[in-house]
N, C-alpha and C positions, 0 to 999 in steps of 0.2 A: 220349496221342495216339490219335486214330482215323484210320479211311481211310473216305474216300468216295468211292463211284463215280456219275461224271456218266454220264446215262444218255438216247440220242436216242427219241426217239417211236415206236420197234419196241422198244423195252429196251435196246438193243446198250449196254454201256460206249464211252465216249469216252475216257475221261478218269478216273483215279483220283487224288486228293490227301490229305495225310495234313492234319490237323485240330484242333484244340485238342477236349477230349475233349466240351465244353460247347456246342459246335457243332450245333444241329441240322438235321434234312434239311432241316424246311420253309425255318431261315433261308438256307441254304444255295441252295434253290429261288429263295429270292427275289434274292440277289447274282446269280446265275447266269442264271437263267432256265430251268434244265432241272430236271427232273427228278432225283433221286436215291436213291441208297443207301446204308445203312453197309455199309462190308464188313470182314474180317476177315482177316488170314494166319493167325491159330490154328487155323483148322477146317481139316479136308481130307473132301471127299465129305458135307458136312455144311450144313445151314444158315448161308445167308451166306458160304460158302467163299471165299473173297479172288475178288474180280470185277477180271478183268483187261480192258483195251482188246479187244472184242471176244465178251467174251463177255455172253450173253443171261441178263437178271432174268428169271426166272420168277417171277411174282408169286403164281401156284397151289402153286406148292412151297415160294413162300419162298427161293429158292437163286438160287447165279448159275451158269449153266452154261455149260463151256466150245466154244468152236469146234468142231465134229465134223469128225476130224482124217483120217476117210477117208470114202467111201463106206460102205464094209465095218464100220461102227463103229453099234451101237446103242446107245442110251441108257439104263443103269443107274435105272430109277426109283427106288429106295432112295438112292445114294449120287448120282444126276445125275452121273453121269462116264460116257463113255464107253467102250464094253467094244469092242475088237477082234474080229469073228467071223469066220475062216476060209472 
């Protein structure tokens, strides 16, 4: 089984569903009509990290990154998570 995230015309996830593993993005694109990606719960801070409702494909990193959960939060470029700064 895979997960894919449907993904709107900024990257944002819509939509995630889990997939028969033979599934791929383009056919997937064409049922749909959106855009997609695979995504993954195995990784954390890592390529493809599980892309939830919300969060942004970066398509230069390869990653999905989540909602920036304050102001006060900058972005970890190694890991794409957001770090808390005081």
């Amino acid at each position: 089984m895979a997960y894919i995230a449907l993904l709107d015309s900024n990257n944002i996830v819509t939509e995630v569903y889990a997939i028969p593993d033979n599934v791929t993005e383009e056919r997937v694109t064409e049922v749909t009509g959106q855009n997609c990606k695979r995504t993954s719960y195995n990784t954390l801070g890592g390529v493809h990290m599980l892309g939830g409702c919300g969060y942004t494909y970066d398509e230069t990193r390869d990653a999905f990154i989540p909602p920036r959960p304050t102001d006060n939060a900058i972005l970890n470029e190694d890991t794409c998570l957001w770090e808390l700064v005081e």
